[in-house]
N, C-alpha and C positions, 0 to 999 in steps of 0.2 A: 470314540467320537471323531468323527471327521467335519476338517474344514474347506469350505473351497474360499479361494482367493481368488477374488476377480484381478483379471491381468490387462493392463490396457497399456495399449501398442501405441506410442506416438509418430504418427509418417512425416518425416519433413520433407515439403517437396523438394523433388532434386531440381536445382537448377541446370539449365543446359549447357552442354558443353560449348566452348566460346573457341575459334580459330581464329585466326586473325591471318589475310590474304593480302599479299603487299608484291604487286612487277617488278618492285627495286631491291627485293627480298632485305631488308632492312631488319635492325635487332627486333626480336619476338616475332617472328612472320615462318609461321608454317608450311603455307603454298604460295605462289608467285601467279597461280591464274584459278579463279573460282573453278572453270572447267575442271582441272585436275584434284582440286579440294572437293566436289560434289559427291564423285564415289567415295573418296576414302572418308569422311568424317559420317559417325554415326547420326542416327536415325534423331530429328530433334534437334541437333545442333544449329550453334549462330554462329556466321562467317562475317567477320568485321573485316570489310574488305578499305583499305586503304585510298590514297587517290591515287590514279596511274589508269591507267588502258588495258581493258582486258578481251580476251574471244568471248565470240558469245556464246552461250552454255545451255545444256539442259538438266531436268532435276528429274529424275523418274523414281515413283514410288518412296519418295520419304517426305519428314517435313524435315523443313529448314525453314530459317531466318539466314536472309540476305541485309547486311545494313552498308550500305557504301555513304556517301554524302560529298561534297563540293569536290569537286576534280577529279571523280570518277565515271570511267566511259567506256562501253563493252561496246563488240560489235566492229565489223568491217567496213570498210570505208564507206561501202554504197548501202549496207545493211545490219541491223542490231537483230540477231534475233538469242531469246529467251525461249523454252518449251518446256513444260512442265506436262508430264505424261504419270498416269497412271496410279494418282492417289487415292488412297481407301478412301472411306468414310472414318473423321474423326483425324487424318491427316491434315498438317497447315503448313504452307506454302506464303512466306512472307519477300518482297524482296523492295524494297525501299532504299532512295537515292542514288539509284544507279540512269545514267543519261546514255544514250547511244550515239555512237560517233556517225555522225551523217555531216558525210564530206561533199556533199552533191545536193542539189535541189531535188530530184528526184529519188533519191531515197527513203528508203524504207524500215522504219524500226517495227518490228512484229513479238508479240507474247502469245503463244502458242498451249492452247489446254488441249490434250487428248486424254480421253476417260475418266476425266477428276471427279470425284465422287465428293473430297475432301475439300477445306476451302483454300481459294489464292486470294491475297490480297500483294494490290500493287501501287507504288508510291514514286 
């Protein structure tokens, strides 16, 4: 006589992996500019970016979460830009409390989509 045994697989979701981006590279700080933290951290990942002044960057083809907040400032003096290129469908693109340094009346902060299939949200 044979038995079957039903088998049930429990999935926990995986939480994402957490960087933590600090200019004054301070205890627990990974990268010192999101630009150099974008390629290296994998696919998914959340950059808790510190306050300080950062260049400004682009994100091609992955998701991420971007989380800065008070006295965080990307961008060159006369310009901030963000670019976010070539997310699938089903990719997400988060970047929240980041300010651009606009040292001039006349500049300009810009976030840039080229072929985003997937979604951005910006904050």
């Amino acid at each position: 006589m044979r038995f079957v045994v039903p088998v049930v697989l429990a999935v926990a979701s995986v939480p994402a992996q957490t960087y933590v981006v600090d200019a004054l590279n301070g205890p627990g700080a990974n990268f010192t500019q999101i630009a150099a933290a974008i390629p290296a951290v994998p696919d998914g990942a959340v950059l808790l970016v510190r306050p300080g002044h950062y260049a400004s960057f682009a994100i091609t083809g992955k998701s991420l979460t971007i989380l800065g907040g008070v006295g965080v400032t990307f961008g060159e003096t006369f310009a901030g830009n963000i670019g976010i290129d070539a997310l699938a469908p089903g990719q997400r693109v988060v970047v929240h409390g980041l300010q651009p340094l606009l040292g001039d009346p006349v500049a300009v902060a810009t976030v840039t989509c080229n072929a985003c299939q997937g979604e951005v949200l910006l904050d």
